[in-house]
C-alpha positions as CSV (number, residue, x, y, z in Angstrom):
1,X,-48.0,-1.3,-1.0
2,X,-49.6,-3.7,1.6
3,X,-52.7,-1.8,2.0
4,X,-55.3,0.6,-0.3
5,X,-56.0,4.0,1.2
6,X,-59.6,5.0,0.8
7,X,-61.9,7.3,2.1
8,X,-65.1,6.1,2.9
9,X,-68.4,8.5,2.8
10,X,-70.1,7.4,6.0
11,X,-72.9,10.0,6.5
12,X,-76.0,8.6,7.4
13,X,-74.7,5.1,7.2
14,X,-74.8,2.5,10.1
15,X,-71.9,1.2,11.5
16,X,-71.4,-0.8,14.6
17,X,-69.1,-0.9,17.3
18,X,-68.5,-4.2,19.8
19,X,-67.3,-2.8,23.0
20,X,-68.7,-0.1,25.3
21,X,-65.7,1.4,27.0
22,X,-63.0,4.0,26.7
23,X,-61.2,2.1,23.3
24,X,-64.7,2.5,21.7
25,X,-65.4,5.7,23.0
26,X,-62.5,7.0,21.1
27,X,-63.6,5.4,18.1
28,X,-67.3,6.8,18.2
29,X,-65.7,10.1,18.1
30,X,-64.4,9.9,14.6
31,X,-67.1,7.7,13.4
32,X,-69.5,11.2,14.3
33,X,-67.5,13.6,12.9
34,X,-67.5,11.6,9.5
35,X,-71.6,12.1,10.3
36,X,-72.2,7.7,10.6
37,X,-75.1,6.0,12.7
38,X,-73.6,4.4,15.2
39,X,-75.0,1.7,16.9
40,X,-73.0,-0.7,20.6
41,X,-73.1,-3.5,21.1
42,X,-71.6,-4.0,24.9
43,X,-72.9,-5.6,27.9
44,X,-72.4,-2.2,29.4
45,X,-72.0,1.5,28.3
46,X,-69.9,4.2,29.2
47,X,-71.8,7.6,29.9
48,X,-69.7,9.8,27.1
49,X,-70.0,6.6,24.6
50,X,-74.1,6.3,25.1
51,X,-74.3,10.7,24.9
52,X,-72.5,9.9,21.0
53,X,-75.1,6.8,20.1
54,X,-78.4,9.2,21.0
55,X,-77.0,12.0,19.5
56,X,-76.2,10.2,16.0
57,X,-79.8,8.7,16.2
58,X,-78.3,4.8,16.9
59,X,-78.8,2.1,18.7
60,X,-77.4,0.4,22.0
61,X,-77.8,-3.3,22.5
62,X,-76.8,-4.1,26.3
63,X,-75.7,-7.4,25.7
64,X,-72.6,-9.7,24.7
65,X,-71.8,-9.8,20.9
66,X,-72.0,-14.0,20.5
67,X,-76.1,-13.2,21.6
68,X,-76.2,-10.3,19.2
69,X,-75.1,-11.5,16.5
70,X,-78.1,-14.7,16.4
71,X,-79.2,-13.7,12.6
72,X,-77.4,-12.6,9.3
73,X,-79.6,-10.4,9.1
74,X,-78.8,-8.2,11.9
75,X,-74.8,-7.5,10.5
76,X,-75.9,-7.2,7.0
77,X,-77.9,-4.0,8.2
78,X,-73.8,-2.5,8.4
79,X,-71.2,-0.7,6.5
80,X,-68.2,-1.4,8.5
81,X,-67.8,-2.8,12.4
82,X,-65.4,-2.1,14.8
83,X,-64.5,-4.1,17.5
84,X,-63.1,-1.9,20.2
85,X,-63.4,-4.5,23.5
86,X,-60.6,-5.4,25.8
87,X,-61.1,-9.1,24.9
88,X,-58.7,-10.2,22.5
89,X,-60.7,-13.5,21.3
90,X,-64.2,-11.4,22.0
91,X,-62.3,-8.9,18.8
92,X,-61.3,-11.6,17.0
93,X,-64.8,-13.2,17.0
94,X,-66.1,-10.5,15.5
95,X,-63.5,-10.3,12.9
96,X,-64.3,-13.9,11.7
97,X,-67.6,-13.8,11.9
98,X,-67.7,-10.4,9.8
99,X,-65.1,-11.9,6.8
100,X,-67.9,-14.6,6.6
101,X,-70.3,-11.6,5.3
102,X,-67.8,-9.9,3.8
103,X,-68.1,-7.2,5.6
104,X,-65.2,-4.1,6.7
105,X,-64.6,-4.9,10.0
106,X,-61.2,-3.3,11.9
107,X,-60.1,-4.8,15.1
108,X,-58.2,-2.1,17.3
109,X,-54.5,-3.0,18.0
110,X,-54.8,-6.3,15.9
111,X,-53.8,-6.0,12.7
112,X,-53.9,-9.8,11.5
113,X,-57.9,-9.0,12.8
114,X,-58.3,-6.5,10.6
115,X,-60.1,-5.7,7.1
116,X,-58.7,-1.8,6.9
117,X,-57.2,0.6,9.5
118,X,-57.9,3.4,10.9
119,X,-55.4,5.7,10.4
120,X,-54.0,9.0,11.7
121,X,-55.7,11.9,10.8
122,X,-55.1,15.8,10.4
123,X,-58.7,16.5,10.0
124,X,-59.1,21.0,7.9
125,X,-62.5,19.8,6.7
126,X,-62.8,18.9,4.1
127,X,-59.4,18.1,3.3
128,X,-58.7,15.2,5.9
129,X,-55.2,14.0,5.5
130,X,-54.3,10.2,6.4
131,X,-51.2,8.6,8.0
132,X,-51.2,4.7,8.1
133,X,-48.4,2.2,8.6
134,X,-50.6,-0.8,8.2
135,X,-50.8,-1.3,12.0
136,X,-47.1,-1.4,12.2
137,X,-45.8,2.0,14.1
138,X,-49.0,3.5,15.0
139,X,-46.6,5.3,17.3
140,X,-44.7,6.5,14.1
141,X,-47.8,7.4,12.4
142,X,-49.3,9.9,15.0
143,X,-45.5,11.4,15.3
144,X,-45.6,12.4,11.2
145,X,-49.5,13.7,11.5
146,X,-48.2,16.1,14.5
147,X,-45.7,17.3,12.0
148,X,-48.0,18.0,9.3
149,X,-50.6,19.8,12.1
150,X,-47.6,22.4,12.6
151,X,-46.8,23.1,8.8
152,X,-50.7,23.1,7.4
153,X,-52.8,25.8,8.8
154,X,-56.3,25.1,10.3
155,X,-57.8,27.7,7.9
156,X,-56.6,25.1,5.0
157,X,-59.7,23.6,5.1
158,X,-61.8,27.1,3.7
159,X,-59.0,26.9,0.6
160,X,-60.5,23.4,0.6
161,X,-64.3,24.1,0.6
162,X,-63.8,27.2,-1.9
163,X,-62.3,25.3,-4.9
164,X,-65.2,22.5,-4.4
165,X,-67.6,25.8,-4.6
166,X,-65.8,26.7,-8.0
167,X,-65.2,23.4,-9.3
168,X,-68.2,22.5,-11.3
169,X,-67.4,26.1,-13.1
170,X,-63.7,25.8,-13.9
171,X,-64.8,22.3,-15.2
172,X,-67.0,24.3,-17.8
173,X,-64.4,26.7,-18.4
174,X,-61.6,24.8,-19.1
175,X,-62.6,21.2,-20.9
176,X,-58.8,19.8,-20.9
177,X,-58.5,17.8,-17.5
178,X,-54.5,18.6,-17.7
179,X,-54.8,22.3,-18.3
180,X,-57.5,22.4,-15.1
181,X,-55.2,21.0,-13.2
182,X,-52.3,23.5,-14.3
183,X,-55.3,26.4,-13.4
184,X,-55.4,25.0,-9.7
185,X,-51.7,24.2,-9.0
186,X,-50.9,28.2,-10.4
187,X,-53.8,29.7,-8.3
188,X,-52.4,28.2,-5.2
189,X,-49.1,29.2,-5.8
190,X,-50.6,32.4,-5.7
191,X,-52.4,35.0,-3.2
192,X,-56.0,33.0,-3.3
193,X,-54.4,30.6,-0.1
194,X,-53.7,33.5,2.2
195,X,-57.1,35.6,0.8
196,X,-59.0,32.7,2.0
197,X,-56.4,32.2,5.5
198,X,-57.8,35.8,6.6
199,X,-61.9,35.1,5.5
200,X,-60.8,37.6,2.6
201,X,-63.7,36.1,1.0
202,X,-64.8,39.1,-1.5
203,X,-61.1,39.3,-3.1
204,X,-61.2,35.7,-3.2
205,X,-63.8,35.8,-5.4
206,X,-62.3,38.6,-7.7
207,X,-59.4,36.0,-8.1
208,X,-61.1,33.5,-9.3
209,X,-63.6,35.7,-11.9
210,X,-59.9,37.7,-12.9
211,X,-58.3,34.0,-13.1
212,X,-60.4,32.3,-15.1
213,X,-60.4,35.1,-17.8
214,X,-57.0,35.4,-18.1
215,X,-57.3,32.1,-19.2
216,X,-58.5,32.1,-22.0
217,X,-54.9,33.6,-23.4
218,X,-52.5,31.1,-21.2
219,X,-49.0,31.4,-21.4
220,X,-45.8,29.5,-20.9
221,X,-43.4,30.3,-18.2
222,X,-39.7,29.3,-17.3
223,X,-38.5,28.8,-14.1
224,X,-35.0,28.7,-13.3
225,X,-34.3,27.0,-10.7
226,X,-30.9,26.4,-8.9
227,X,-30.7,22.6,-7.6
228,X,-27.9,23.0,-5.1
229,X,-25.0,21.6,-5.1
230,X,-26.3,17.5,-5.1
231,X,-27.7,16.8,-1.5
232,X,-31.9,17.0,-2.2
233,X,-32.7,18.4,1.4
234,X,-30.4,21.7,0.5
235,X,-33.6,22.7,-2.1
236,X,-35.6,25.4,-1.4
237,X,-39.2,24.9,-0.7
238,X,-40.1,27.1,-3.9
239,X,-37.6,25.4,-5.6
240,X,-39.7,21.7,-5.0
241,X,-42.8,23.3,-5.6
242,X,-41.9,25.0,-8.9
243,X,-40.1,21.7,-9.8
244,X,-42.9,19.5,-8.7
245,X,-45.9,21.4,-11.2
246,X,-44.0,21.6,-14.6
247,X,-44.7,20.2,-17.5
248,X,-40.7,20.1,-19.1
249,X,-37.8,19.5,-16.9
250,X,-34.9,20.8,-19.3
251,X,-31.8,19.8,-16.8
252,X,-27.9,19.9,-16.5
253,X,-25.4,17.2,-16.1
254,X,-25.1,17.9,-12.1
255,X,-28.5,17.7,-11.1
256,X,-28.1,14.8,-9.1
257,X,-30.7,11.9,-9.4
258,X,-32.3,11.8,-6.4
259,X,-33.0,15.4,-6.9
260,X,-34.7,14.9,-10.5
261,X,-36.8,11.8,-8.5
262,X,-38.8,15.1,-6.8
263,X,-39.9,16.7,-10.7
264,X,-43.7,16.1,-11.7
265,X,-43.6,12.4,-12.4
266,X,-45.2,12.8,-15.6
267,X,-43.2,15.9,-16.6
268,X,-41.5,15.5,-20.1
269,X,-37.6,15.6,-18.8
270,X,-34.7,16.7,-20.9
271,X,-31.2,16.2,-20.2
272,X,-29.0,18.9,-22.1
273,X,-25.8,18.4,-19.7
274,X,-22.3,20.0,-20.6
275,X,-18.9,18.0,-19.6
276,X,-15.8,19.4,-20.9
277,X,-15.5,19.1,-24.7
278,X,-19.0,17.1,-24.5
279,X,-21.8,19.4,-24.5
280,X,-25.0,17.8,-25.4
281,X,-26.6,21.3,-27.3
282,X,-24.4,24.5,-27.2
283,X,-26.1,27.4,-25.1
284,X,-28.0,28.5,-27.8
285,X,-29.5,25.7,-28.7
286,X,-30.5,25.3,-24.9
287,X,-31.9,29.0,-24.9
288,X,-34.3,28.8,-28.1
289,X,-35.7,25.5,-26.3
290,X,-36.6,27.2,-23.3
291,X,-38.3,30.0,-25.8
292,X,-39.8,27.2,-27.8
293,X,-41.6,25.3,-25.0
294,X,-42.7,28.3,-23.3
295,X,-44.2,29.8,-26.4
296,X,-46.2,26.9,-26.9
297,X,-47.7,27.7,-23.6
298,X,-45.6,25.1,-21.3
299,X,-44.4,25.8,-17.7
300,X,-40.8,25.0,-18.0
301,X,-38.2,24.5,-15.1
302,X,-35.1,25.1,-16.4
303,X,-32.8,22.9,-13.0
304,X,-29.4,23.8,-12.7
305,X,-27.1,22.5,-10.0
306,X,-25.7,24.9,-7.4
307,X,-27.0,28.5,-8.3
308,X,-28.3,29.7,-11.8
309,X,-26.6,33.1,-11.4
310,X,-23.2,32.0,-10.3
311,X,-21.0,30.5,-13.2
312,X,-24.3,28.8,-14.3
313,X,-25.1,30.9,-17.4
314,X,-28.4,32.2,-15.7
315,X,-28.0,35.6,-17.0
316,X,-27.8,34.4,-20.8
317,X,-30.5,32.2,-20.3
318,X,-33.4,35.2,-19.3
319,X,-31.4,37.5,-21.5
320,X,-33.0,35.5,-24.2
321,X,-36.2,35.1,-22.4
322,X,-36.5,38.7,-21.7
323,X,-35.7,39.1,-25.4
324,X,-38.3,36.3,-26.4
325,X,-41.2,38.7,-24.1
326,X,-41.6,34.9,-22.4
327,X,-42.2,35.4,-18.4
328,X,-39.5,33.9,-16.2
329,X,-38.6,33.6,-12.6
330,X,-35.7,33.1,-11.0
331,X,-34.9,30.3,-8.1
332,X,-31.7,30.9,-6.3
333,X,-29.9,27.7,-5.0
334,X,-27.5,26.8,-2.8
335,X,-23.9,27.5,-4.5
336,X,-21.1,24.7,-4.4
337,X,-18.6,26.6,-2.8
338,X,-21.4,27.1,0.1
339,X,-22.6,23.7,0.5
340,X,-19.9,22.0,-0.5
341,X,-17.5,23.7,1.7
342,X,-20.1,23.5,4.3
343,X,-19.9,19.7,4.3
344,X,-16.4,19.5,4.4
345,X,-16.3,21.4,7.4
346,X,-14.1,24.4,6.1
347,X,-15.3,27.6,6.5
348,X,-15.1,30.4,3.5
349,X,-14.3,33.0,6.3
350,X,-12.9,33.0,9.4
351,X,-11.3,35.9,11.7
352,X,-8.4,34.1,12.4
353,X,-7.6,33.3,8.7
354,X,-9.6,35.0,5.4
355,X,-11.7,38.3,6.0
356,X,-12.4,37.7,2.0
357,X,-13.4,35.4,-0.5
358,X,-13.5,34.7,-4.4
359,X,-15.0,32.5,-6.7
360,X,-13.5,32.1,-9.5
361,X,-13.7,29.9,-12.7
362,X,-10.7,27.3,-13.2
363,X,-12.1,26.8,-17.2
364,X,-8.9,26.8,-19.6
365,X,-8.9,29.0,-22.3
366,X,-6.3,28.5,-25.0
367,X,-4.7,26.1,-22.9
368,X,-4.4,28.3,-19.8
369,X,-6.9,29.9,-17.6
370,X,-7.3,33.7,-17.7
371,X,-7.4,34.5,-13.8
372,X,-6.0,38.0,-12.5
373,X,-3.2,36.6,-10.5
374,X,-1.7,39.3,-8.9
375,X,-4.8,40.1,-7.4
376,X,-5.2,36.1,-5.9
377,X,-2.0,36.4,-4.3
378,X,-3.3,37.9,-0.4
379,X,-2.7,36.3,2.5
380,X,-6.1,36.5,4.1
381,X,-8.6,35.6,1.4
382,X,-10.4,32.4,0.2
383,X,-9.8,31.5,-3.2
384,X,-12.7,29.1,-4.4
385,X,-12.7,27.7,-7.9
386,X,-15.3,25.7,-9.7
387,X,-14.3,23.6,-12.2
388,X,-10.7,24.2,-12.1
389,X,-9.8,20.1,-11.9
390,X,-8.4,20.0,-15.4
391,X,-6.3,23.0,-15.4
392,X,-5.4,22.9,-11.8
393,X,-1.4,22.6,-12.4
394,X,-1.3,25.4,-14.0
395,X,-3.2,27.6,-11.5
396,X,-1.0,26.0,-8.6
397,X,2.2,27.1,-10.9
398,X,0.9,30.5,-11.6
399,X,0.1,30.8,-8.0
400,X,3.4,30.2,-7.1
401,X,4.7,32.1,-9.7
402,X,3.2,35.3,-8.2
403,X,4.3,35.0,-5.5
404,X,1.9,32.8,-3.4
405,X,3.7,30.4,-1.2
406,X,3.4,27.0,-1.8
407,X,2.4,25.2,1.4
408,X,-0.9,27.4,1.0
409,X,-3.3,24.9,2.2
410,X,-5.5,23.4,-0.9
411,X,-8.8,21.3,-0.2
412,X,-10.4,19.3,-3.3
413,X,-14.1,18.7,-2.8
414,X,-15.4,15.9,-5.2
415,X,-18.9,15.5,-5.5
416,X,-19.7,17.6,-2.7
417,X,-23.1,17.1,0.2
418,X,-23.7,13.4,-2.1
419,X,-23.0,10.3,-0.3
420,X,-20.0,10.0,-2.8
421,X,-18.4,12.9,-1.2
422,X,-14.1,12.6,-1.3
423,X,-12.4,15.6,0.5
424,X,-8.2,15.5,-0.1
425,X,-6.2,18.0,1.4
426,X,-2.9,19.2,0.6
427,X,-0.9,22.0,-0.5
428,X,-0.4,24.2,-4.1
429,X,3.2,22.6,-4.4
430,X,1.8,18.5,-4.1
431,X,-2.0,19.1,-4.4
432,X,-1.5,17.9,-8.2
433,X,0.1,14.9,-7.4
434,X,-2.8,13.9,-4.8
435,X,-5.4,14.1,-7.4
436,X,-4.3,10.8,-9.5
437,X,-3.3,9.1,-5.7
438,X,-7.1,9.6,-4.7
439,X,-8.5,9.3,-7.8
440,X,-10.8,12.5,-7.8
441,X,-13.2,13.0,-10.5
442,X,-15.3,15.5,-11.7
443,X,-17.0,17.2,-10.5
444,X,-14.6,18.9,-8.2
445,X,-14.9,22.4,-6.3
446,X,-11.1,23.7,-5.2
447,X,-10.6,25.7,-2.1
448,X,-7.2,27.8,-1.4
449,X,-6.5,29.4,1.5
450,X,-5.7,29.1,5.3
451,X,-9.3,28.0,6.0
452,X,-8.7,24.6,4.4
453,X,-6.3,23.9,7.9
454,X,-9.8,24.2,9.6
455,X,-11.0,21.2,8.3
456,X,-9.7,18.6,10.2
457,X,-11.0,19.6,13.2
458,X,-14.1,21.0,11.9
459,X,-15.2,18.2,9.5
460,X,-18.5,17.0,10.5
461,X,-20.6,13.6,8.7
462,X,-24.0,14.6,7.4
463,X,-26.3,11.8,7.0
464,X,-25.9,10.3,3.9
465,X,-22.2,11.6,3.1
């Protein structure tokens, strides 16, 4: 990190700015908003620049900075100076002789001149949000604060003043710093955000009083969350949000790394992934941990990859919870045969080819999987099976063996939307043989059907894949 963001409290202080044109100007304008006494030093003044100086009570000095600045004295009297001329070596003057008194000084569009920045700003009083590059993309910075104007309303800033109102009482209420922060993060999850967006102000206050009561009994929670099939930007937003304020992260084998980066840093994370014939706890030993955390009043995000309710054991999983009388909710995520089909450019459906499609399970039981095949064998239907790498021969035979013809089109997906994505194409009579010639590992989504022949002329490169 090249530079330390602050925020500096600047009402009623002085500060001084070198230059009395349009660059300065601008600068005065933030400088009143954050309430400062601002004094100019220029050998003239703009109109708009002098209005800002009388109506924050400074001073204007109409003279050069070299005769301004004849005594220590004078600078001392400052918290921070600007220098906001068109001069390059009048700004840099001021710079040097500033770093002698050690005090902030900021130079505008010279960055080896400067002490601190002054960044970006989306400004919902009195939460002021700050985007700096340390003087490197200015350009880039005010791009990313337009963003963030469009996705946080201007209202934001009542949400803002209201908790300060409250703060000094939740403090009383609840002593533990950690459990007041869990009391925010859950209250703006909630309906208090859009009470305040629409000046709601009365019900506000009900949901505070109501929150703060129910307090006094908190309770544990589970959230089970699907992570999608590996790619981070396939999350939903509740998803990240959920993810981002719990206190245990209790997660599988195919949550992908970059998606476990986004959890609550300081989140207690535990891995409980299953591979074949390796499961780190059996199911039940995963369900009376979800119980065990929530009872002792944790939020817990049970992360899955893909989607918890499709062959991800979800509905065990809150079976037990519901059992348990622990509160839940439920995230869905994008499934693998969605995303990952997505990515490889074959479409699940398509007029011209399947008007239908199955997911199915390719797990072996007793040796063989259990898969009603006569019902699979249909000319115009997508046949999508998750983990069916191990026992795929004998689904391609049994295929066949019904009756399904054997230059049906077969696409292998392996590790589907990561930047390791593998996509082989072949056939049910030689997509066996293709699997040791590529080298495909787990895990591995299977496609069947006439759609796979899309995918060479649909396939498409996200970033990152």
């Amino acid at each position: 990190m090249d530079i330390f963001p602050i925020s500096l409290k600047l009402q009623q202080q002085r500060c001084l700015l070198v230059g009395g044109g349009r660059i300065a100007y601008r600068k005065a304008q933030l400088l009143q908003r954050a309430g400062a006494i601002i004094d100019v030093v220029a050998p003239s003044i703009e109109a708009d620049l002098e209005a800002i100086v009388h109506a924050t009570a400074g001073r204007y000095w109409a003279t050069d900075f070299a005769t301004y600045q004849h005594t220590d004295a004078v600078l001392k009297d400052y918290r921070l100076v600007i220098a906001a001329t068109n001069q390059a070596h009048v700004n840099q003057q001021v710079f040097h002789v500033c770093e002698q008194h050690k005090i902030l000084v900021n130079s505008v569009d010279d960055p080896p001149h400067c002490r601190f920045m002054v960044p970006a700003i989306v400004d919902r009083s009195p939460l002021v949000i700050s985007i700096a590059s340390n003087g490197s993309s200015p350009v880039l910075s005010r791009q990313i604060r337009t963003k963030i104007e469009t996705i946080i309303p201007h209202a934001m800033g009542k949400l803002a003043q209201f908790s300060g109102q409250w703060r000094a009482r939740v403090k009383q209420a609840i002593a533990a710093p950690e459990q007041r922060r869990i009391f925010w993060e859950e209250l703006y999850a909630g309906v208090l955000p859009e009470l305040l967006l629409h000046d709601n102000l009365q019900a506000a206050e009900q949901t505070m009083q109501q929150a703060l009561a129910a307090w006094q009994q908190p309770q544990g929670e589970v959230y089970l969350v699907g992570a999608g099939p590996g790619d981070p930007e396939l999350l939903t937003i509740k998803a990240l949000r959920l993810m981002q304020q719990a206190d245990v992260v209790i997660y599988d084998r195919l949550v992908s790394d970059p998606i476990l980066d986004l959890c609550r840093r300081d989140a207690e994370k535990i891995y409980v992934g299953k591979a074949r014939a390796n499961h780190t706890l059996p199911q039940e030993s995963i369900n009376d941990l979800l119980v065990h955390y929530a009872q002792a009043g944790k939020r817990v995000c049970r992360l899955k990859g893909g989607d918890p309710f499709i062959f991800g054991r979800g509905g065990e999983e809150i079976e037990e919870l519901f059992a348990a009388g622990v509160r839940f909710q439920v995230v869905p995520g994008i499934t693998a045969a969605s995303g990952c089909a997505a990515y490889a450019g074959i479409p699940l459906t398509h007029r011209d080819y399947a008007q239908s499609v199955r997911f199915l399970t390719g797990h072996l039981k007793a040796g063989s999987p259990e898969l009603p095949w006569h019902e699979l064998v249909y000319e115009h239907q997508t046949l999508v099976l998750y983990m069916g790498l191990v026992g795929l021969e004998k689904i391609c035979q049994q295929l066949i063996a019904h009756g399904q013809r054997a230059d049906m089109p077969v696409a292998l997906i392996s590790k589907g939307t990561t930047p390791e994505q593998k996509v082989v194409i072949g056939n049910l009579h030689n997509i066996v043989e293709k699997v040791a010639e590529h080298q495909i590992q787990a895990p591995t989504l299977t496609i069947i059907g006439e759609v796979v022949r899309l995918h060479e002329k649909l396939q498409w490169q996200p970033r990152g894949c």
